[in-house]
MIRO-208363 format. One line per 10 residues: number of its first residue (from 1); their letters; for each residue x, y negated, z negated of C-alpha. Coordinates in steps of 0.05 Angstrom, whole numbers. Example, Ala and Ser with C-alpha at 12.3 -4.5 7.8 and 13.67 -1.06 7.14 Angstrom:
BEGIN
1> as> 246,90,-156  273,21,-143
END
This chain:
BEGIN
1> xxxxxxxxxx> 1274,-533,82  1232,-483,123  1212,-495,187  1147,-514,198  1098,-457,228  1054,-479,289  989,-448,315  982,-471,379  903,-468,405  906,-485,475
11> xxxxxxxxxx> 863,-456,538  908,-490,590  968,-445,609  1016,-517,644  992,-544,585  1011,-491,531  1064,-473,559  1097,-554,560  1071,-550,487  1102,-494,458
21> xxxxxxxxxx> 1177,-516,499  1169,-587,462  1155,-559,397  1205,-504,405  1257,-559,416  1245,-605,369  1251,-542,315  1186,-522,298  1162,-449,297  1106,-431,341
31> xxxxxxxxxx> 1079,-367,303  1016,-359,359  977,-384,422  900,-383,418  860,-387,482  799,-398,456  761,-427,388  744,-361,366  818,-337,376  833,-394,335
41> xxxxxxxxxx> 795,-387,276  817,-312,284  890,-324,282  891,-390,233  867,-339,179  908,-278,202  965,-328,204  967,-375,162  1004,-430,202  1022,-497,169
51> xxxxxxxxxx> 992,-531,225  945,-523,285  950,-559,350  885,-555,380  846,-569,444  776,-602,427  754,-565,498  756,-493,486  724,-436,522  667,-387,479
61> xxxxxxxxxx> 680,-445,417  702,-524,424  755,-542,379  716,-583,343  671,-526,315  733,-482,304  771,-533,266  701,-537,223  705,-463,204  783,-467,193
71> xxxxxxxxxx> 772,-526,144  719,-478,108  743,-418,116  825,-424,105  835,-500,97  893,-517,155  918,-583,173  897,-600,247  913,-642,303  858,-648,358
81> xxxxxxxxxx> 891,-648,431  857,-678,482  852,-713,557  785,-749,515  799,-816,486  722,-845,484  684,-859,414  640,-797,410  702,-743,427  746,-784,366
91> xxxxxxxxxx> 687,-780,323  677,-703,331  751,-693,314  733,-734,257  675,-701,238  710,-637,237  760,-660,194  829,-664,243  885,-699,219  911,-725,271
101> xxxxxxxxxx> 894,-733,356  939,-738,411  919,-754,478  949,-707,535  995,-718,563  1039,-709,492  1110,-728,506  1166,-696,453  1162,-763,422  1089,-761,398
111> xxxxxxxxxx> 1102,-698,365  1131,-709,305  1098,-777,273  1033,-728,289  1062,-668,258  1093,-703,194  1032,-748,184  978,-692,183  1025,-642,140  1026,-711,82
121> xxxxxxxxxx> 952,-727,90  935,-650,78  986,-645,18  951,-709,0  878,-682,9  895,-611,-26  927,-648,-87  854,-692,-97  818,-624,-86  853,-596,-140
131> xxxxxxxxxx> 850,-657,-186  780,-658,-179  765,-580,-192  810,-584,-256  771,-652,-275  706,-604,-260  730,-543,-294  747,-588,-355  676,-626,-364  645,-553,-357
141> xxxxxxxxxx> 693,-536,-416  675,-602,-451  594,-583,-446  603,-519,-461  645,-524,-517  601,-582,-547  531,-536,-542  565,-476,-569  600,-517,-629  520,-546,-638
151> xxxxxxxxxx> 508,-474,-653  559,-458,-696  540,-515,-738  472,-494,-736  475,-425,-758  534,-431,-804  519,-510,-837  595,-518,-823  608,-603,-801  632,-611,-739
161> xxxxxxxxxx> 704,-623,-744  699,-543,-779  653,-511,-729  709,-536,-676  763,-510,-710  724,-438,-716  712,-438,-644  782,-458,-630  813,-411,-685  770,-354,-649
171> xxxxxxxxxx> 796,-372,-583  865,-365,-608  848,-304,-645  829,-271,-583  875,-297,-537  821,-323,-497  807,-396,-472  752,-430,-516  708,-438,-454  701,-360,-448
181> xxxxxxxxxx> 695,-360,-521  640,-416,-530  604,-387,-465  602,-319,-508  569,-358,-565  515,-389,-520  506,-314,-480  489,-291,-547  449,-337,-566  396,-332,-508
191> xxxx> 407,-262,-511  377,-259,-588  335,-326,-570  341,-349,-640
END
């Protein structure tokens, strides 16, 4: 199994520094140190890590906003690090969509159920993402494919069982996917406005 890849974004040298030895014992890779939000946006997406450690209270950005723009720009799982434990800070991690918090000081011990627990819930939350695009993707197939066989039917009088199969046969015929296909039929159809 590989090791997993850690981004650490930390402004606090003690603190960095304690980090990086407890992850670097307990096997993880540390593949970069951020010392600010910026950096870490910056280096999450020149990176890639599998994981970002971050400090919500970080010079020229908070974490909070830089964990924002990683979720948008180059989904990472995160964990918020913090000396905050009060309502409002949790929220913003929240909000920002971390993973998981630790309160400083992190011990060796409160490393891994962190680390392991954010890495499933991401798995988790790209596997629904990408349930719910193909689900997407196949309802626009569905409508499209329904409004272009309506055509078919229309301009050729064949039932609907027949236009299906044309548009299907055509899609084969072409070695393209019968959305591109029907969305050709519709194209052309508002192009001659018939």
């Amino acid at each position: 199994m590989a090791t997993t890849r850690i981004l650490i974004a930390e402004d606090n040298d003690l603190v960095c520094i304690t980090l990086e030895e407890q992850l670097k014992g307990l096997g993880y890779e540390v593949i970069g140190i951020a010392r600010s939000g910026n950096e870490a946006v910056s280096l999450t997406a020149r990176l890639s890590p599998d994981l970002v450690i971050m400090d919500i209270r970080m010079p020229e950005m908070d974490g909070t906003e830089a964990a924002t723009q990683i979720r948008n720009q180059c989904p990472t799982p995160i964990i918020m690090l913090t000396s905050y434990a009060d309502k409002e800070t949790i929220r913003k991690a929240e909000v920002a969509g971390a993973l998981g918090y630790l309160v400083k000081p992190v011990t060796e011990n409160d490393l891994p159920p962190a680390i392991n627990i954010a890495l499933a819930r991401f798995k988790e939350l790209q596997a629904l993402r990408n349930e719910v695009a193909e689900l997407q993707d196949s309802l626009e197939t569905r409508k499209l494919v329904e409004r272009a066989k309506g055509i078919i039917m229309q301009r050729t009088g064949l039932n609907e069982r027949d236009a299906y199969d044309r548009l299907r046969q055509s899609a084969r015929d072409k070695r393209r996917k019968m959305k591109q296909i029907a969305q050709s039929i519709i194209d052309t159809e508002e192009i001659l406005g018939l």
